[in-house]
C-alpha positions in Angstrom: -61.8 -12.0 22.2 -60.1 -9.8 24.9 -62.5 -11.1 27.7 -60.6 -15.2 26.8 -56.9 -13.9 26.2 -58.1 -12.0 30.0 -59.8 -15.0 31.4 -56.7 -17.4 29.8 -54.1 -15.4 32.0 -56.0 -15.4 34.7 -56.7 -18.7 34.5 -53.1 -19.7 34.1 -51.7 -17.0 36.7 -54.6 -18.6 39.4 -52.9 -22.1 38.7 -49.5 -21.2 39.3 -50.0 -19.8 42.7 -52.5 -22.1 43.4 -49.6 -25.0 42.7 -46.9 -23.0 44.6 -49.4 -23.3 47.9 -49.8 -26.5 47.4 -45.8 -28.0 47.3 -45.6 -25.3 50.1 -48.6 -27.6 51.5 -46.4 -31.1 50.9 -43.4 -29.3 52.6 -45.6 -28.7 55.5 -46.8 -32.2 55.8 -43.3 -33.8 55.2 -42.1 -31.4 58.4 -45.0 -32.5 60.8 -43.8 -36.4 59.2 -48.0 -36.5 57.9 -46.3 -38.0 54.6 -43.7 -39.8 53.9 -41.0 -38.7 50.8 -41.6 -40.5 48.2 -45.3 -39.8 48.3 -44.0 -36.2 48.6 -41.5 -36.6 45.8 -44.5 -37.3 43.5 -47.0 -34.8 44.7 -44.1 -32.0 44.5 -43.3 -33.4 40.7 -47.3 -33.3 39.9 -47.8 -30.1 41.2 -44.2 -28.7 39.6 -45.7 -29.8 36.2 -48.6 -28.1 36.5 -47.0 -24.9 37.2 -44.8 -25.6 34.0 -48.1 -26.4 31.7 -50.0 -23.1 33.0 -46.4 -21.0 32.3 -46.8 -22.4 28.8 -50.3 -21.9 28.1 -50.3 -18.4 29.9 -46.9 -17.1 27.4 -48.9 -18.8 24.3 -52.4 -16.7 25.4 -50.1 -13.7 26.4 -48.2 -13.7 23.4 -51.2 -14.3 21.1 -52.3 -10.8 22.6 -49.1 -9.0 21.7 -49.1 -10.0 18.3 -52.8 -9.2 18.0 -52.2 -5.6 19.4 -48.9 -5.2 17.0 -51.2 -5.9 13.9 -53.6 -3.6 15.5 -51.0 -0.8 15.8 -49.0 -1.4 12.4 -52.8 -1.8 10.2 -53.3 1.7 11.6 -50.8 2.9 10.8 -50.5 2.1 7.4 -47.3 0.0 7.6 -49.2 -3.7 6.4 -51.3 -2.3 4.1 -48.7 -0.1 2.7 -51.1 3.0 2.1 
C-alpha cells in the first residue's frame, strides 16, 4: 500500500513539473513567433489543467496517507479501541 500512495505522489509531483516546462515551452515558442496566441492560449489552458488535476489527485493520495498514519498512531495507542 505505501509503495502506490509513494508511486501516486510521485506520479502527480512528475506531472506538475512536467506541465510547468511545458507552458514555459509555449512561452518560448510564442517569443521566437513559432506559434501564434490563440494556439498558445489553448496549449497554456491544457497544460494549466493538467497541473490542477495532478494537485488534486496528489492532495487526495497524500491525504489518504495522513489519515492512514493517524489511525495507525491513535490504534496504538489505545485511543479507537478505547483499551
Amino acid at each position: 500500500m505505501w509503495l502506490a500512495i509513494g508511486v501516486g505522489i510521485a506520479g502527480g509531483v512528475f506531472i506538475v513539473a512536467r506541465s510547468a516546462i511545458q507552458i514555459a515551452s509555449v512561452a518560448y515558442r510564442v517569443i521566437e513567433k513559432e506559434i501564434d496566441a490563440r494556439t498558445a492560449t489553448r496549449q497554456t489552458t491544457l497544460l494549466s489543467l493538467a497541473i490542477v488535476a495532478a494537485l488534486i489527485v496528489t492532495s487526495v493520495v497524500a491525504g489518504y496517507a495522513i489519515l492512514v498514519m493517524f489511525a495507525t498512531l491513535l490504534e496504538g495507542s489505545g485511543l479507537i479501541n478505547g483499551s
